[in-house]
N, C-alpha and C positions, 0 to 999 in steps of 0.2 A: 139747145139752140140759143142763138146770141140775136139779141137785137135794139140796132141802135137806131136811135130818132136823133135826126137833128133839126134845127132852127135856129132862125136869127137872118138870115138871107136878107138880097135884096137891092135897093139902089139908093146912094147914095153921092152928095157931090164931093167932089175932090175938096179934100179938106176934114169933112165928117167922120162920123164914127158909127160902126155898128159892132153889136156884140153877139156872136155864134155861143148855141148853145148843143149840147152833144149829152145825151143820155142812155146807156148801155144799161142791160138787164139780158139775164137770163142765166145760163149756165156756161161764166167767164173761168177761163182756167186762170189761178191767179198763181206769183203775182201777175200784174198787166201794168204796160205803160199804156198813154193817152195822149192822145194828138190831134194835130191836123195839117193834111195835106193840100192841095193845092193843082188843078189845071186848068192853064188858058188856053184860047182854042189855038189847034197848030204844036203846042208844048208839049212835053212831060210832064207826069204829076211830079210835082216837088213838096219835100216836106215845109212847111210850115212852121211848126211849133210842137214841140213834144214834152208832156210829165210824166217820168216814170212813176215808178209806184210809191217811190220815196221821195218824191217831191223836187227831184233835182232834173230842169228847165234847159232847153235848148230851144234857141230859136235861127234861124235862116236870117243869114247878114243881111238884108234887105228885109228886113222888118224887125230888127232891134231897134230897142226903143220908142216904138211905135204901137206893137202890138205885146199883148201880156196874154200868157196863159195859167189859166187857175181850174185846181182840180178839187171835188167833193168828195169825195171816198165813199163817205155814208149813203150818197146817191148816187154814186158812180158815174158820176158827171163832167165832164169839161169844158170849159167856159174860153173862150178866146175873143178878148176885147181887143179891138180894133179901132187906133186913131190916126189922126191927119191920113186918111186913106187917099189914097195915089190912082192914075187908071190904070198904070200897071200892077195893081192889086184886086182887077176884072179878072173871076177867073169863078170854077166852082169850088168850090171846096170840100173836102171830104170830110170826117172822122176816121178816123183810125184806134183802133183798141189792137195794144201789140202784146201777145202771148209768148213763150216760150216754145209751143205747137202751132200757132196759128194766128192770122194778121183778119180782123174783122173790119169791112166797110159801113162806112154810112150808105144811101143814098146820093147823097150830095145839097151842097146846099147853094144856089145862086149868089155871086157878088158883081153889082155893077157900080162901079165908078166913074159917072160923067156928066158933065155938068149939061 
């Protein structure tokens, strides 16, 4: 069984920064990439930001530049810092851990954006 916690949520003003944190354990079929998704209300979940296993980064044209993601190996971790945050960057946000067998959820994690 897989499980992931996240944190870092939250509200912030247009402008600001916050940084999401994403912690997975248990019994991951590896390798796995790591990411994060993304839904506002009314949207589709959109991806976000993704690392595979080897360290090679994609991110959603509307957030290059802006936002970075970084991964931990040793604690199976993902990290996605978040700047000049926009209100169109209100939205929940997920985790994501993507297997070869099977795609693991966070919870979700709250983003508000407004001043």
């Amino acid at each position: 069984q897989v499980h992931i916690v996240e944190s870092g949520g939250g509200k912030v003003q247009p402008g600001g920064s916050l940084r999401l944190s994403c912690a997975a354990s248990g019994s991951i079929f590896r390798p796995y990439d790591m990411g994060w998704y993304r839904q506002a209300p009314g949207k589709q979940r959109e991806l976000v930001a993704m690392v595979t296993s080897g360290g090679t980064t994609n991110y959603a044209d509307s957030v290059k530049g802006r936002f970075t993601i970084s991964r931990d190996n040793a604690k199976s971790t993902v990290y996605l810092q978040m700047n000049s945050l926009k209100p169109e960057d209100t939205a929940v946000y997920y985790c994501n851990v993507h297997t070869l067998v099977y795609d693991h959820w966070g919870q979700g994690t709250q983003v508000l954006v407004s001043s």
